[in-house]
C-alpha positions as semicolon CSV with decimal commas, in nm:
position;residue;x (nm);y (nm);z (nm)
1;X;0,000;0,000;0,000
2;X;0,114;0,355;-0,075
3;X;-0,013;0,672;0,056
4;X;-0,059;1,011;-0,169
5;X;-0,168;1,357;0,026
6;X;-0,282;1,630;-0,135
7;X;-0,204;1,906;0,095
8;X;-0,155;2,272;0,094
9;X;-0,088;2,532;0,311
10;X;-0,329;2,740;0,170
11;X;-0,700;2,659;0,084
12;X;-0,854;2,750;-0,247
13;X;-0,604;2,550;-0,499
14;X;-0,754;2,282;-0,580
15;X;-0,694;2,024;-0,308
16;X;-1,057;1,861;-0,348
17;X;-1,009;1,838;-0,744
18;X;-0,684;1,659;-0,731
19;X;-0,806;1,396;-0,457
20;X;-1,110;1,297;-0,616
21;X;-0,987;1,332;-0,995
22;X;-0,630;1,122;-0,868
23;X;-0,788;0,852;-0,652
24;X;-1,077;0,752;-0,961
25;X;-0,779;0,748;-1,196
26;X;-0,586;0,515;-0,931
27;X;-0,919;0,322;-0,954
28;X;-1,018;0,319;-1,315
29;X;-0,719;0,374;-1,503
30;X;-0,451;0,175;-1,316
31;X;-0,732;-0,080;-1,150
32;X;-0,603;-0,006;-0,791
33;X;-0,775;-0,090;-0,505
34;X;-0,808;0,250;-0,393
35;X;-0,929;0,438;-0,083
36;X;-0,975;0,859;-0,055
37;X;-0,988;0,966;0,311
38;X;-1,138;1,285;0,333
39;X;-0,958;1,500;0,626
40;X;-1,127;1,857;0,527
41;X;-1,363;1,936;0,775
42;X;-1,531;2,099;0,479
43;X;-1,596;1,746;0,338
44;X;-1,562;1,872;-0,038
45;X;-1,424;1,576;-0,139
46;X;-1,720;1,298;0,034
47;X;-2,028;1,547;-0,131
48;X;-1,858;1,531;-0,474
49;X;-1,846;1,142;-0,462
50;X;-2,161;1,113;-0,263
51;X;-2,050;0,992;0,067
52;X;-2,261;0,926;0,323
53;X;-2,380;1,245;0,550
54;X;-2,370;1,098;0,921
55;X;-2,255;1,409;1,117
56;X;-2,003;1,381;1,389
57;X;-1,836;1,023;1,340
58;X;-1,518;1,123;1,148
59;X;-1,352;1,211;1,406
60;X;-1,411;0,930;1,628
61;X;-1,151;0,703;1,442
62;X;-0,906;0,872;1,577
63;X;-1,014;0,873;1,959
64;X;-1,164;0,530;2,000
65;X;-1,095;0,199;1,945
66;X;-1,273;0,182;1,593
67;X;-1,200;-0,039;1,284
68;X;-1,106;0,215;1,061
69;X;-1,141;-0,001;0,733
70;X;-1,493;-0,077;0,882
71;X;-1,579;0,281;0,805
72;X;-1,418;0,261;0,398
73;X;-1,785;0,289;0,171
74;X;-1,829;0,132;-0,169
75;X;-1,802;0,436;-0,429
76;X;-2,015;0,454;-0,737
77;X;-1,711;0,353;-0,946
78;X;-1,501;0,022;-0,880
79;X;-1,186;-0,021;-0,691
80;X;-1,299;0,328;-0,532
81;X;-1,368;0,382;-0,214
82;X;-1,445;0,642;0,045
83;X;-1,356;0,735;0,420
84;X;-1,660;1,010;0,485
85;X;-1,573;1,352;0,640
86;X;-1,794;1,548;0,893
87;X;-1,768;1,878;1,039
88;X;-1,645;1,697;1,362
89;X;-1,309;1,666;1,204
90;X;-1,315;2,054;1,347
91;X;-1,153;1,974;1,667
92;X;-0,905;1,713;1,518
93;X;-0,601;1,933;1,508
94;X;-0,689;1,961;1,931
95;X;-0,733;1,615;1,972
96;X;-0,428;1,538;1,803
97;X;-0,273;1,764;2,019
98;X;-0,437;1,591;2,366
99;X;-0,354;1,256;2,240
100;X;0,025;1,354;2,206
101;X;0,039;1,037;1,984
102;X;0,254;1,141;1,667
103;X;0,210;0,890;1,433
104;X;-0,170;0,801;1,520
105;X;-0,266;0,867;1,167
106;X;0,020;0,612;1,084
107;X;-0,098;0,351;1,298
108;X;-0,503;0,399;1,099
109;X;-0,303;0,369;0,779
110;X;-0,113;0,054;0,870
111;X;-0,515;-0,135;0,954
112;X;-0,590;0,001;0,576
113;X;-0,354;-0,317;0,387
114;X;-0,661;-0,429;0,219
115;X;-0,577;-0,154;-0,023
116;X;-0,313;-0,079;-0,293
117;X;-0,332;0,330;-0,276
118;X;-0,454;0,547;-0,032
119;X;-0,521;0,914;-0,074
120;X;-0,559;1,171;0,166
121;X;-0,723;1,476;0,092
122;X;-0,635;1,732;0,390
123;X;-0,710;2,078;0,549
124;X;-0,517;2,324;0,484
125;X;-0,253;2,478;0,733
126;X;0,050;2,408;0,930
127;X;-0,079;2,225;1,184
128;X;-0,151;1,903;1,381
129;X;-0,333;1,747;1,122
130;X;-0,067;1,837;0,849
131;X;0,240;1,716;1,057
132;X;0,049;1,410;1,114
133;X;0,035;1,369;0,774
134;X;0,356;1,432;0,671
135;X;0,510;1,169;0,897
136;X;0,201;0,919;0,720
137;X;0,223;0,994;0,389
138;X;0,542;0,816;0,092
139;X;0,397;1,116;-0,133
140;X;0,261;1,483;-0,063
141;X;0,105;1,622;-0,389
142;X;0,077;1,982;-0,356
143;X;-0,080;2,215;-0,557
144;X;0,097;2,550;-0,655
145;X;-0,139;2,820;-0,869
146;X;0,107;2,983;-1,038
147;X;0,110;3,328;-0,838
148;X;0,332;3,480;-0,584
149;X;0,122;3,364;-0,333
150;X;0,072;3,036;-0,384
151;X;0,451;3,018;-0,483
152;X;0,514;3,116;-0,129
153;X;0,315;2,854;0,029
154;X;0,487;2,567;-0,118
155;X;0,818;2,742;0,015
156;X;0,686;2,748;0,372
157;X;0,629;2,373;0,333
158;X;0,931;2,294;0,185
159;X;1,109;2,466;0,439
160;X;0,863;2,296;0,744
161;X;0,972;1,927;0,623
162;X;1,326;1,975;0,561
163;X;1,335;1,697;0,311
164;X;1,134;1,414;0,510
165;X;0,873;1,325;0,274
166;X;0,872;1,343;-0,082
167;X;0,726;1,599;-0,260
168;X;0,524;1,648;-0,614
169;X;0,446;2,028;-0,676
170;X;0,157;2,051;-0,955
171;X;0,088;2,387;-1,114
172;X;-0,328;2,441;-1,117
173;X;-0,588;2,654;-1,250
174;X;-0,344;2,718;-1,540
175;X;-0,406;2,938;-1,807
176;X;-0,082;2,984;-2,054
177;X;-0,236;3,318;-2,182
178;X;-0,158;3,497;-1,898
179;X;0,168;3,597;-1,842
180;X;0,204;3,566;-1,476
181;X;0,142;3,215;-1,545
182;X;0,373;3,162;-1,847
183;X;0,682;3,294;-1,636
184;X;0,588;3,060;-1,350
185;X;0,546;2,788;-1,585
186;X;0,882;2,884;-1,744
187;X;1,067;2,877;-1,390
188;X;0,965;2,511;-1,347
189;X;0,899;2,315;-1,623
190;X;0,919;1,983;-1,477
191;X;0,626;2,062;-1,276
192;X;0,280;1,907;-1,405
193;X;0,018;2,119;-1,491
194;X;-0,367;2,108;-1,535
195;X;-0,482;2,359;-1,692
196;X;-0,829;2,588;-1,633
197;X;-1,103;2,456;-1,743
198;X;-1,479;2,441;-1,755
199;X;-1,491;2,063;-1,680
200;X;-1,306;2,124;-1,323
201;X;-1,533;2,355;-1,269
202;X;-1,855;2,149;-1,325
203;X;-1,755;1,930;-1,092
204;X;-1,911;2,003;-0,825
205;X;-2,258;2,002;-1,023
206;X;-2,205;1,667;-1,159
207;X;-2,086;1,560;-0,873
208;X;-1,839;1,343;-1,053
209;X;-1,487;1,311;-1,126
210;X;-1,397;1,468;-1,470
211;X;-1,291;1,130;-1,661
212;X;-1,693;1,025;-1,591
213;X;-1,836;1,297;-1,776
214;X;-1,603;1,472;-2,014
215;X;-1,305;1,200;-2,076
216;X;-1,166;1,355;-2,381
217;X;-1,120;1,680;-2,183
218;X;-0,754;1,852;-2,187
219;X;-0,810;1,822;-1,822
220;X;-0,899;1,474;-1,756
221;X;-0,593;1,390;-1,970
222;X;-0,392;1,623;-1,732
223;X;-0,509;1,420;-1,445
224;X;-0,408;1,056;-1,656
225;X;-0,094;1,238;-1,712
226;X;-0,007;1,316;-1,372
227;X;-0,128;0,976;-1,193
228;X;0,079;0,778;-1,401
229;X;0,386;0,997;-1,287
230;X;0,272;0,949;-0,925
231;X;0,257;0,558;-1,040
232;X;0,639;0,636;-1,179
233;X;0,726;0,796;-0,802
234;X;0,552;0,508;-0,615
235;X;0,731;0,238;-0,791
236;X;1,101;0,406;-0,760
């Protein structure tokens, strides 16, 4: 089993688009048994793949002695599925902090063998939650919108790990006409990109990942394009 975060230190990049887009293209594409564990409080990720909506039991898992995989729901798509968020997941970063346990989210990963790939999409922020994750995860996907910034952000966490965890910045919301973007794009070049488009965007009112509904899209390519260099990472 391998786990991928996509993490960011600030909100509004795109965090919820590359978890659900990445883990159905772990599912469909590479026929992984895959599992996205939705950390946001905001719970972006379990409405767009229409998880279920029991409130306060996310956090739970981590406080009492619960079967995580018991709590893994079937997905509408094969090999895919889903650890619900809740609003409860509020108070983890505290309750992280109480338990003084640093590697609890470890320990819930290791009871998760029944699957090949595991993604986590998480809250923004330096904080409990995110160092918990970084000690958890063999990949952090982050996504960088190529501004100042957004630029910055990925510094800060690149400086906070020191070189602990493997990294994989992705440049989002892309548009090549606009300069600001072009020069970021020019200073890294290595870095994938998906691009702007209207199929992110109607997302969240198909409530689908964008392969499903538009799979000739430049962007669902973009997404193919940068799983199988995750795949690439994973295996090395």
């Amino acid at each position: 089993m391998a786990t991928v975060a996509i993490y960011s230190l600030k909100g509004g990049v795109g965090k919820t688009t590359l978890s659900v887009n990445l883990a159905w293209c772990a599912a469909t594409l590479s026929a992984r048994r895959t599992l996205l564990w939705d950390l946001d409080p905001q719970a972006a990720s379990t409405w767009v793949l229409g998880g279920p909506g029991k409130a306060d039991q996310a956090q739970a898992m981590f406080s009492k002695d619960i079967a995580v995989a018991k709590q893994a729901r079937p997905t509408a798509y094969r090999h895919l599925d889903l650890i619900a968020a809740d609003a409860s997941l509020r108070g983890l970063d505290q309750l992280f902090h109480d338990l003084d346990k640093k590697k609890r989210l470890a320990k819930l990963l290791g009871e998760l063998a029944g699957y090949d790939r595991v993604i986590l999409d998480c809250p923004p922020g330096l904080t409990e939650t995110a160092d918990q994750v970084m000690r958890a995860a063999d990949l952090i996907v982050i996504p960088v919108i190529p501004s100042p910034l957004s630029t910055r952000a990925y510094d800060a966490v690149v400086q906070h790990l020191g070189g602990r965890t493997a990294l994989l910045p992705v440049h989002v919301m892309v548009d090549k006409r606009r300069a600001l973007h072009a020069e970021a794009l020019a200073r890294h070049p290595d870095w994938p990109v998906i691009p702007m488009a209207s199929g992110i965007e109607s997302m969240a009112v198909k409530r689908a990942p964008v392969g499903v509904f538009a799979p000739r899209s430049a962007a669902a390519q973009a997404f193919a394009e940068l799983w199988r260099r995750i795949e690439l990472r994973l295996s090395a």
